[in-house]
N, C-alpha and C positions, 0 to 999 in steps of 0.2 A: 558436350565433351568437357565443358568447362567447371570445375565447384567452387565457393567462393569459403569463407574460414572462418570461424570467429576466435578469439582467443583460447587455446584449449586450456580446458581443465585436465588434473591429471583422471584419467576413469582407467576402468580395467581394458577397454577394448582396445586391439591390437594398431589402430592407429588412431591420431588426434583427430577430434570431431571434428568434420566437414561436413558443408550440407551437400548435397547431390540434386543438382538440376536434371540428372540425364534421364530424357525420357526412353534409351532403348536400356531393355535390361539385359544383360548377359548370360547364360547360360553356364558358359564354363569360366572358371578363375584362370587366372593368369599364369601359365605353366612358371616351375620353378626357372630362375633366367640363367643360371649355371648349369643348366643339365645338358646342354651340349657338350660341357666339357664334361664334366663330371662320368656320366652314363657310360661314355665312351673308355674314360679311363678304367672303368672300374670295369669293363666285360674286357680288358686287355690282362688285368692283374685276376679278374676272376676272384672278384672279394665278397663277402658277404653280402653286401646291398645288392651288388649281378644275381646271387644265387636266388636273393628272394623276388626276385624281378619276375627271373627263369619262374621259377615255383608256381608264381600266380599268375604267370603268362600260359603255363602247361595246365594248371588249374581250368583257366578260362574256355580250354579247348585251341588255342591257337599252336601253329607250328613254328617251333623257336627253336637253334642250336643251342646245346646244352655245353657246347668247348669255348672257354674264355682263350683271348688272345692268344695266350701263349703257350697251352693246353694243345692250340693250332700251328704253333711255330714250331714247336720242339718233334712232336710230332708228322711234322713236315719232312723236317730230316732225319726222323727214324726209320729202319736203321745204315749208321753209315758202317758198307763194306771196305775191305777192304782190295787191292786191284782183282784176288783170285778167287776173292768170296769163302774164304775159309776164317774169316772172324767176322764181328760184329757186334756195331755199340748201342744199344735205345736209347732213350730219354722219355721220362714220363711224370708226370706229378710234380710240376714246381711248385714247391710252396715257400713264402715269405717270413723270415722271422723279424722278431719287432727291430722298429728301428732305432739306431743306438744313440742320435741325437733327439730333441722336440725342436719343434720349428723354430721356438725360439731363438734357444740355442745355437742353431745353424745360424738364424742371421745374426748373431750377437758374434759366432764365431768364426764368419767364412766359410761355414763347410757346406755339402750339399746335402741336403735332406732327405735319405735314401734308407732303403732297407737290404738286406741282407737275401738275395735269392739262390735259394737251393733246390737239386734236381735229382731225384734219383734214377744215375746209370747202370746200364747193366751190359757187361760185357761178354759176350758168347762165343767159343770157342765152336764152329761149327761142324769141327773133324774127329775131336773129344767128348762135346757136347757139354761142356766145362763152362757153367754161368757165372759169373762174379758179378754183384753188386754192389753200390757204395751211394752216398749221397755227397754228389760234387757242391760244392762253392761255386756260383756263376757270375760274382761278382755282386759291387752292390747297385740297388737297381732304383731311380729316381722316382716315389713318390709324390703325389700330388697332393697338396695342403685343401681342406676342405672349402676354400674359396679359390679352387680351382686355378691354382696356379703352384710352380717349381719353383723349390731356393734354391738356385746352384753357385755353388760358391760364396754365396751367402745374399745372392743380389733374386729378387721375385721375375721369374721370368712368365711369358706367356707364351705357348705353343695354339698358334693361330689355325684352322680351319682349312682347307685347302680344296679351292673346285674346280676341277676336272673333268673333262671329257669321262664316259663312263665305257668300260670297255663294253665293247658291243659291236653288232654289223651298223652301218649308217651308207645310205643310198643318197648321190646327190645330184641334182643337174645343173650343167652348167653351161650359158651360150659359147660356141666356138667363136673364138673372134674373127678366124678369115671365113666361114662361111654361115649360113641361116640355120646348120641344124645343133643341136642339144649335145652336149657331150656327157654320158653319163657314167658315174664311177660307183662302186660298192668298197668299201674298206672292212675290213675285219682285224679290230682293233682289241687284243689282249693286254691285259691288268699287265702280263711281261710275256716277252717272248717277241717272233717276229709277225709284222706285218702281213695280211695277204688283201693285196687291191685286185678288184677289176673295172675294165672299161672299158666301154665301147668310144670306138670314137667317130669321127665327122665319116668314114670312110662304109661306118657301120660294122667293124672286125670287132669282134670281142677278145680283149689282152689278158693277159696276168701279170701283175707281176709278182713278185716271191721276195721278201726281206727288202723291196724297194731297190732291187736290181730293175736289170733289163727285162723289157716286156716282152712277153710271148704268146703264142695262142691260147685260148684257155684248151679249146682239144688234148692238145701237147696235156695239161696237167690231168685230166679227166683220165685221159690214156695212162699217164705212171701213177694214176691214184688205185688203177686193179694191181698193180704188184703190190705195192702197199697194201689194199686188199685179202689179196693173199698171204701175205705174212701174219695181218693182225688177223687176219678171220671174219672181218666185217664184212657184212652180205651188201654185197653192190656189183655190179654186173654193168660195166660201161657199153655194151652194146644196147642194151635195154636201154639206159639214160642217153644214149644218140639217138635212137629209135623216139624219144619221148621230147628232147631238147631240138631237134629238126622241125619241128612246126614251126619256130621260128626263124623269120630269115637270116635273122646277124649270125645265128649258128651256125646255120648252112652253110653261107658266105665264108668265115670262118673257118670249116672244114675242108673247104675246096682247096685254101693255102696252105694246109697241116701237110706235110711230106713224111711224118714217122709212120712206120707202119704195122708198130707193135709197143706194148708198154715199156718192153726193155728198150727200145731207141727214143721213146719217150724219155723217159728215165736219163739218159745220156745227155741228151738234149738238153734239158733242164740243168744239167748237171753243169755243161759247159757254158750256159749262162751267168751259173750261180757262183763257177769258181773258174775263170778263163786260166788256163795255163795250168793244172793240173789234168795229168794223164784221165778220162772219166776211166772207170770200171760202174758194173752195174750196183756194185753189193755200197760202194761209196754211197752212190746217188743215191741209193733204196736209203740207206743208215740216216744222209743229211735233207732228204725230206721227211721222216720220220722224225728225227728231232725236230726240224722246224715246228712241227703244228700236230705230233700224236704223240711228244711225250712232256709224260706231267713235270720234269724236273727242268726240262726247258721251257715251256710254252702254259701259262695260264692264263685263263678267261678268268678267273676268280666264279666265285657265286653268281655275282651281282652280274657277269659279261652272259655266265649260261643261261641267268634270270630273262636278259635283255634277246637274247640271242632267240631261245623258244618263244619270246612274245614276239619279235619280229618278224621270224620266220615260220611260225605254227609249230614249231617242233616241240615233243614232249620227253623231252631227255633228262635226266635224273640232276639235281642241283652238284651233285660231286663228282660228276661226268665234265670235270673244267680243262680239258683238251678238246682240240674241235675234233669234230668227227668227218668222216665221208659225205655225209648225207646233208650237216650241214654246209660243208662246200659246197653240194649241187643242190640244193635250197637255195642261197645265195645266189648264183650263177641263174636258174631257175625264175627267180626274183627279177632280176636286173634285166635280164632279155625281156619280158612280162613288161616291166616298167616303160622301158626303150620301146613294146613294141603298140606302149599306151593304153594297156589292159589296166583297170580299177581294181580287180579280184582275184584273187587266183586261189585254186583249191590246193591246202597241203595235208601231211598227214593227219594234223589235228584238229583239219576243219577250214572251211573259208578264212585268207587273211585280205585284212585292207594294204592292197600296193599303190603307196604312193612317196614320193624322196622327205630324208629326214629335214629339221631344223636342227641342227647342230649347237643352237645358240637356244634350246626350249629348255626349261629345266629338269624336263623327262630325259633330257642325255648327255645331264653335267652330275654330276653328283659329289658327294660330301668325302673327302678326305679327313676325318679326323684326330683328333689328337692319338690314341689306342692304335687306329691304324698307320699314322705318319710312325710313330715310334715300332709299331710290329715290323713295316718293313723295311727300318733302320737294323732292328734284329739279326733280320733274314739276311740283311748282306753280314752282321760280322757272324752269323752261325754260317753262312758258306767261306767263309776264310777260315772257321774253326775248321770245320770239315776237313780242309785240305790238310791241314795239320793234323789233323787226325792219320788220316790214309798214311800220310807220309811217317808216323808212327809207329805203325801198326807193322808198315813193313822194316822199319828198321831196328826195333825194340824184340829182345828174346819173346816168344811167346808165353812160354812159365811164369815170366814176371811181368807180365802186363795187368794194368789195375787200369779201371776207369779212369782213377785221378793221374797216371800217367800218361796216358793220351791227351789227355783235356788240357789244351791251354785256352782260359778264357780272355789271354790281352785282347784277342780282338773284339772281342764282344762287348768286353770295357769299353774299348778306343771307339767302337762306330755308335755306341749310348752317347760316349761324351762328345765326339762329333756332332751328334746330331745338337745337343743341348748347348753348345757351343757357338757351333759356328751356323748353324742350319737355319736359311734365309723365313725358314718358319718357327723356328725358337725367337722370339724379342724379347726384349729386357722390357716388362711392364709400365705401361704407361700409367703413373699413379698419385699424378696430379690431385686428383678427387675421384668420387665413386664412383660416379658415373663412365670417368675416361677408363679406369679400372674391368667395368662390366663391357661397355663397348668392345674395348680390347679383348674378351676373352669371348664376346658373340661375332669378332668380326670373320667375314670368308674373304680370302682373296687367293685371283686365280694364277697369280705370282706362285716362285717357287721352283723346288726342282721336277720336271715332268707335267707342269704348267705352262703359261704363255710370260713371253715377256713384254715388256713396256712398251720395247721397240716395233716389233712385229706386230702386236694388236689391236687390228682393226677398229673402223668405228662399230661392225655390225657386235660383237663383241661384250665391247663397254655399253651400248643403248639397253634401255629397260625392255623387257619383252613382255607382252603379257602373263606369260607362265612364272614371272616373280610376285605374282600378286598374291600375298599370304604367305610370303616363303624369302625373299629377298628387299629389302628397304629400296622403292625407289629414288627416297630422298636421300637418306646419309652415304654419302660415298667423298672421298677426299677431291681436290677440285685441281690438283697439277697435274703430272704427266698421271699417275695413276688412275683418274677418274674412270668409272665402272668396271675398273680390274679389283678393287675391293670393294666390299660391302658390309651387310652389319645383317643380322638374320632377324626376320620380323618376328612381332612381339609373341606372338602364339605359333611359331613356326617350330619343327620338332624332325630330329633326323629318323629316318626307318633304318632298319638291319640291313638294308641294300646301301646303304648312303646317300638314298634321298628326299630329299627337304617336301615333309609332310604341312600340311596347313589344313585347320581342323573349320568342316562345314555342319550345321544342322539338318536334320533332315526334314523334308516336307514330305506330306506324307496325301495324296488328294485336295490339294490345297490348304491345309493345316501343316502347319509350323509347328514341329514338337521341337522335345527338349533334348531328343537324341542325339548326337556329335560323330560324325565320322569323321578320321582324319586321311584325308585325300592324296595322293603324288599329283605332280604337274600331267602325266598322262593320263590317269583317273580322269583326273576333271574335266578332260577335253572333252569325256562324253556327256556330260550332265549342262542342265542349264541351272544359272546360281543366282538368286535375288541378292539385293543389297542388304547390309544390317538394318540401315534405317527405313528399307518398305513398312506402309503402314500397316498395321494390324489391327484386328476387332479385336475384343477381349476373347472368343472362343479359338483365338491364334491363328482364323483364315486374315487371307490379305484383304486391308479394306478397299482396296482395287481392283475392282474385273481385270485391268491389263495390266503386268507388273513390270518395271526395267528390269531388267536380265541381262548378263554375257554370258554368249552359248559357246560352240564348239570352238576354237582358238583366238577367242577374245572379243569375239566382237560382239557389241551390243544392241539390243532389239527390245521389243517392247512384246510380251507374251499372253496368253488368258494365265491366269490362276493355277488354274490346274494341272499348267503342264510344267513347270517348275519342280526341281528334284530337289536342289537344299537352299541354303538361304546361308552368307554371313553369320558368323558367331558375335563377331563388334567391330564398331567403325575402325577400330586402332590396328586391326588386324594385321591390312598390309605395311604398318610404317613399322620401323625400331623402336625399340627402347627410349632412345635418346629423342629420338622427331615426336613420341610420342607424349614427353614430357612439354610438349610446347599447347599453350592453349590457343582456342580457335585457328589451330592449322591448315582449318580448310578455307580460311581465308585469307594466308597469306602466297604470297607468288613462290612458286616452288624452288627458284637461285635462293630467297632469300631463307628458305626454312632449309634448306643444305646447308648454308652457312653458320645460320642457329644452330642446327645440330652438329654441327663439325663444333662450333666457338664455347655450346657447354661445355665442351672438355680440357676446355683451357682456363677453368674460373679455379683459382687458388680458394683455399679453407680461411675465411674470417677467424678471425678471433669470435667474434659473435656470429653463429649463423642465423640467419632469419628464414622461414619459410614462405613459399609465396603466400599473397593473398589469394588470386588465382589457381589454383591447381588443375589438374587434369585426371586426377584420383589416380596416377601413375608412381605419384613422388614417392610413398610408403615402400610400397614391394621393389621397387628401384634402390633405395637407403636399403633397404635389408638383405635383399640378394644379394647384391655389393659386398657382403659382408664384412660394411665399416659400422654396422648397428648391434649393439651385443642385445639379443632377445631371452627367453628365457626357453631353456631346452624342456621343463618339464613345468607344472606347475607346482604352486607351492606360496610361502609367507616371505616376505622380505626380514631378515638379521640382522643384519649390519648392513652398512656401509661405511666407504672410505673413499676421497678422491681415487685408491689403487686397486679396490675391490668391494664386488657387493656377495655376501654371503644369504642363500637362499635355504629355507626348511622346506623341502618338497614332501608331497601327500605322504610319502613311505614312510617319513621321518628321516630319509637321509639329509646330508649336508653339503649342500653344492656351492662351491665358490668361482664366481666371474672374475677375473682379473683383466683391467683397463693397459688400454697399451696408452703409455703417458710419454708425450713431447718426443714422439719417436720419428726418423726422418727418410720420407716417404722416396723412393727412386727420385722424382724430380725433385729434390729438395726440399717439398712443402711438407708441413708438419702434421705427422697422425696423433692425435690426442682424442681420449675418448673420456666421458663424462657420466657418474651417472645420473638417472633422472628419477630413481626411486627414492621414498622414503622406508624408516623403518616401519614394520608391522602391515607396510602394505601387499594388496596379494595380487600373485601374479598367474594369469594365464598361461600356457604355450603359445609360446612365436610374440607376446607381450615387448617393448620395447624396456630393454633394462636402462642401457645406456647408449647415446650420443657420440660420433665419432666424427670426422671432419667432415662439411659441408651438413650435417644434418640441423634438423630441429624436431624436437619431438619423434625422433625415429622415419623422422621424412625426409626426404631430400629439398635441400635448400644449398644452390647452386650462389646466390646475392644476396641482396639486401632487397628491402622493398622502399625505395627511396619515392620523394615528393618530386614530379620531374615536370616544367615550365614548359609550354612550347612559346617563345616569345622572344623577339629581340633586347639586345642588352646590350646599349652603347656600340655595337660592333663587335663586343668581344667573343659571340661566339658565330662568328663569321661561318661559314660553310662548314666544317666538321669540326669546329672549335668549343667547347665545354665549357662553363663555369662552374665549380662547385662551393657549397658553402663550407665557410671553415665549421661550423658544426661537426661534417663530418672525418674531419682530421679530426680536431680537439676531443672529441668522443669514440673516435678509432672506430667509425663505422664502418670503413672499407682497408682495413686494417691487416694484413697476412706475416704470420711466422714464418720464416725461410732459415732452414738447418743447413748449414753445409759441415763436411769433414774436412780438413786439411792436412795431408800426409807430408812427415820431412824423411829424407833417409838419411842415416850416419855414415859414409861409407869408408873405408880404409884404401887411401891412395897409395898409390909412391912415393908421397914424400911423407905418409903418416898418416892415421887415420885424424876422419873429422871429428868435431867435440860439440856436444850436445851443452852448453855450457851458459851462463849467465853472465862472465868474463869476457864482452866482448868490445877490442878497444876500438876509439875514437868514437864512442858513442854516447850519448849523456843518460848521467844517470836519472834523468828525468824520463825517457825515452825507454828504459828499464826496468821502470817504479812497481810497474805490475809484472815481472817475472819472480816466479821464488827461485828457491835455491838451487834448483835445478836446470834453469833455464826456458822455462815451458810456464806460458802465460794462468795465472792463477786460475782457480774456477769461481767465476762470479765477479769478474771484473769484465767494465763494459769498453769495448773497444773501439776505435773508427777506422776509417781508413788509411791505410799507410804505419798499422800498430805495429809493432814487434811482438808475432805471436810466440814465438821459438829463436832461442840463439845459437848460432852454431859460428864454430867455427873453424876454416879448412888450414892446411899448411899452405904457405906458400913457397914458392922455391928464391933461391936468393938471386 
């Protein structure tokens, strides 16, 4: 794992010559380390880099949605009626015009760095038949800077990762505590909407409950699900499902206590549960179980819940079918009696499924919230406040003069963006110490948050590593106070799917041969396969030089197999750690507290004046420096022009003329200093992805977190008693360990009561030695060096007499 360095020369190739001891080789490079964020943002804005994704993902033969984010929103609430249904508004085609600051700019200026989003509405008169179109203003909308992060306000924030429960059915058992038998429950848990649990309990009665009310039989709901039936037209016939659900006893038993004796006293029943004190009628009850769970504007599973839903249950329902259905309830129900009644199998419509209770804590049913999706359904809430303004427009405004743009108020769509970017416990202000604390911050997950867990209530089962993070979540990095295993950091080759979950890429074996093919797996995938290690031996014809190989098979556990029966193999040892754990050399020989700590403590190393890179590497530092994007590389190839400490001017293949510009003595969120340097001379030429220039903590376009110091283990007079240091003055006097620290300091002028304050250099009882450096305005010159206790600014207030 480890490479050792010898001094680099400058050459053309994309990083400084290391020798490489490693004897496995890799298959696949190391994914881009931004494309969690990135990937996501861009199918939310639906930008050119999405579309060509799309392109050569439909190219390849696979099934991909062709609607970017908001393509899916606006859409969502087309079209809004209004109460009588004789108008009507769509929304379709947002598109973005450029944005009217550059990044720079914004942080130079406090503003946020956004673009301009427009939508064309169309308004329908449906009594007339009288269309109006227009293209509305929707406010401006927060762009993301190509190292994956927001300036708002002028300060680089980070929009963190969010994992989640995945909506889905999930089956549990749990011991009763006053008696010896199982208690078991089924949930059906939607992306929004309500609740529907069942559970048998110690008594063996099968309940429901409904939005997390009072329990009831499930009968009772089976019974008011043929009115409902009958309204939507879905083929279900409750006699037949009694006739089929009676082989089991909890059913039976069950049925015995049911006293309704028709769907409509069903239906009432439920009713009186759901809302005590309101008179029932049946057409009530019909309406507010219908909303609960058959209508799309209240009740979603999303994709990903209907994805989980037909793999659980065998069903084969269409992915845009995201209300639950009939049939799914009695699958469910079906399920859970089956479970309870200790059945392994059970046959459903699309074939034998395995019954047996979830793991809640496996990575197959937590999945990724990310950045695209945290902000679409920040969206969704201020387009349903637009809505109501809508309605409420529609009916108070002449109809001859209604236009799109006078419906449309987009304050709230404004107010819930900037809420989100604000104040949103998954918006942080970037951590930007160095590179590395930079990238971490933008791979990190945590399951904090709104519609997550909190601090207080989460268990240890929770925080523990489980097997199904291996490839997919960092067992090592995770912070070590109250938050330990509620956040993490996503491993080095770990990659989200279109569902939201954390893919980790395997080779395949193929008869005992190891090719070079790469399938990337989910945590329930791989429950079926057995997986060798990266470092199993190999013959050169790529079988294992092992008749028996170590392997983990079906939920983690480990065994020793023949050859042949093996499905993939590890793509590289680094797979399961981070980023950050993965830049530490021989980590497989340090104790696991201490390399948590190591990786938490790199992100607290301030930028030298001189960076040094290790002599040690771990051939990680390069693509870490660069995805970071504090390494300016060269975007195209081509001859080096000029330079200047401020910019290097490049002649690329075409003959055009591209110019880099250094971000110089600029100051970074925590105060440390971003300075970028370059490393080219003139007339040299440059590759793609080539390092131009140097930015804090690098060397040679590598990551160089220290120095590489000459360090003693040996006593010295006492003075470095238990955790006590000596250093030589060497490294003072030569500024080896040496760090720039920028801070800003704001004064305000304000105008009181007794007179405004004064910005002034007039200030008495003070010497004018104490002075010396203010000009004439009162405000410390530039380029005078100051200490403690200076007089940066004089002002001076009234006082009263």
């Amino acid at each position: 794992m480890a490479a050792s360095r010898r001094k680099p020369q400058h050459t053309d190739s994309s990083a400084p010559h290391r020798i490489s001891f490693a004897k496995i080789s890799e298959p696949l490079e190391v994914p881009k380390l931004l494309d969690l964020q990135t990937t996501s943002f861009d199918w939310l804005v639906g930008n050119e880099q999405w579309h060509s994704v799309v392109r050569s993902r439909l190219d390849a033969g696979e099934d991909v949605s062709q609607k970017s984010g908001l393509e899916e929103i606006f859409e969502e609430i087309s079209p809004i009626e209004d109460f009588s249904g004789t108008m009507s508004l769509s929304f379709e085609n947002p598109v973005f015009y450029d944005p009217k600051n550059s990044v720079d700019e914004c942080k130079e200026k406090d503003f946020t760095y956004s673009a301009p989003l427009y939508v064309s509405a169309e308004f329908t008169n449906n009594e007339t038949g009288e269309i109006k179109g227009q293209t509305v203003f929707m406010g401006d909308f927060p762009l993301m800077t190509n190292k994956g992060t927001f300036v708002i306000n002028g300060t680089e924030r980070v929009v963190v990762s969010q994992l989640v429960r995945s909506p889905g059915v999930y089956f549990e058992r749990t011991a009763d505590k006053t008696s010896d038998k199982d208690i078991y429950t089924a949930k059906v848990i939607p992306s929004r909407g309500a609740w529907l649990e069942f559970e048998i309990d110690k008594r063996d009665m099968v309940g429901v409950r409904l939005d997390r009310k009072r329990k009831q039989n499930v009968t009772v709901l089976l019974k008011a699900l043929q009115a409902v039936a009958d309204k939507t037209g879905e083929a279900y016939d409750y006699d037949a499902t009694m006739a089929d659900l009676r082989q089991f006893e909890s059913i039976a038993l069950t049925e015995e206590k049911d006293h309704t004796a028709s769907p409509d006293e069903a239906l009432l029943d439920i009713y009186r549960k759901l809302r005590p004190g309101e008179p029932p009628t049946r057409e009530a009850a019909l309406t507010l179980l219908e909303n609960y769970y058959f209508n799309s504007k209240r009740y979603d599973l999303a994709k990903v819940g209907r994805y989980k839903i037909n793999k659980k249950l065998g069903a084969q329902e269409a992915f845009d079918q995201q209300t639950l259905t009939i049939a799914d309830i009695v699958s469910a129900i079906r399920f859970i009696v089956a479970l309870h009644d200790g059945a392994t199998e059970m046959e459903m419509s699309a074939g034998t499924t395995e019954v047996r209770a979830d793991d809640i804590d496996h990575f197959g049913n937590r999945r990724m919230r990310t950045v695209g999706e945290l902000i679409q359904n920040q969206l969704r809430t201020g387009l349903a406040r637009m809505e109501r303004v809508v309605r409420e427009r529609m009916t108070t405004q002449d109809v001859e003069a209604i236009t799109p743009q006078s419906l449309i108020n987009i304050r709230p769509v404004v107010a819930a963006l900037k809420e989100f970017f604000g104040t949103s416990q998954l918006s942080q202000f970037m951590d930007q110490t160095n590179p590395i604390s930079g990238l971490t911050h933008k791979r990190r997950l945590s399951a904090l948050g709104p519609g997550g867990l909190s601090r207080d209530r989460a268990g240890f089962e929770v925080r523990d590593v489980h097997p199904s993070h291996y490839g997919r979540m960092c067992p090592i990095e995770t912070p070590e106070g109250p938050n330990i295993g509620l956040i993490g950091s996503l491993a080095t080759f770990g990659r989200i799917n279109p569902f939201g979950f954390v893919e980790t890429p395997y080779r395949k074996v193929e008869k005992g041969r190891v090719t070079d093919k790469v399938d990337y797996l989910t945590a329930d995938e791989e429950d079926r396969f057995v997986i060798a290690q990266a470092n199993a031996g190999l013959n050169e014809d790529a079988t294992f030089s092992e008749d028996r190989v170590l392997v983990r098979q079906r939920h983690g556990e480990v065994d020793v197999v023949p050859a042949e029966d093996v499905d993939y193999m590890d793509v590289s040892p680094r797979q399961m750690v981070s980023v950050a754990t993965a830049l530490i050399p021989f980590l497989e020989h340090d104790d696991a507290n201490r390399a948590l700590m190591g990786s938490n403590m790199q992100r607290q190393a301030v930028p030298l004046i001189r960076s040094d890179a290790p002599l040690v590497g771990t051939g990680m530092e390069f693509r870490a420096a660069v995805d970071a994007g504090d390494v300016v590389t060269a975007e195209v190839a081509g001859v080096v022009t000029e330079v200047s400490a401020d910019l290097v001017e490049v002649m690329q293949d075409d003959g055009a003329h591209r110019t880099y510009k250094m971000q110089k003595f600029s100051r970074s969120n925590q105060g440390t200093c971003i300075n970028q340097r370059p490393l080219v001379a003139e007339g040299q030429r440059l590759e793609v992805g080539a390092p131009i220039a140097d930015g804090p903590c690098t060397d040679e376009g590598e990551m160089a977190l220290g120095t590489n110091l000459l360090v003693a283990f040996m006593p010295w007079q006492g003075h470095n008693y238990e955790d006590a240091i000596i250093l030589s003055q060497r490294l003072v006097q030569q500024d080896a360990l040496t760090s720039i620290h920028i801070e800003e300091h704001e004064v305000d002028a304000r105008d009181t009561k007794l007179g405004p304050e004064e910005i002034t250099r007039d200030i008495p009882n003070v010497s004018e030695e104490m002075l010396a450096d203010l000009d004439e305005r009162g405000i410390i010159r530039i380029g005078a060096e100051v200490t403690t206790g200076d007089i940066l600014v004089g002002k001076v207030t009234p006082k009263g007499e």
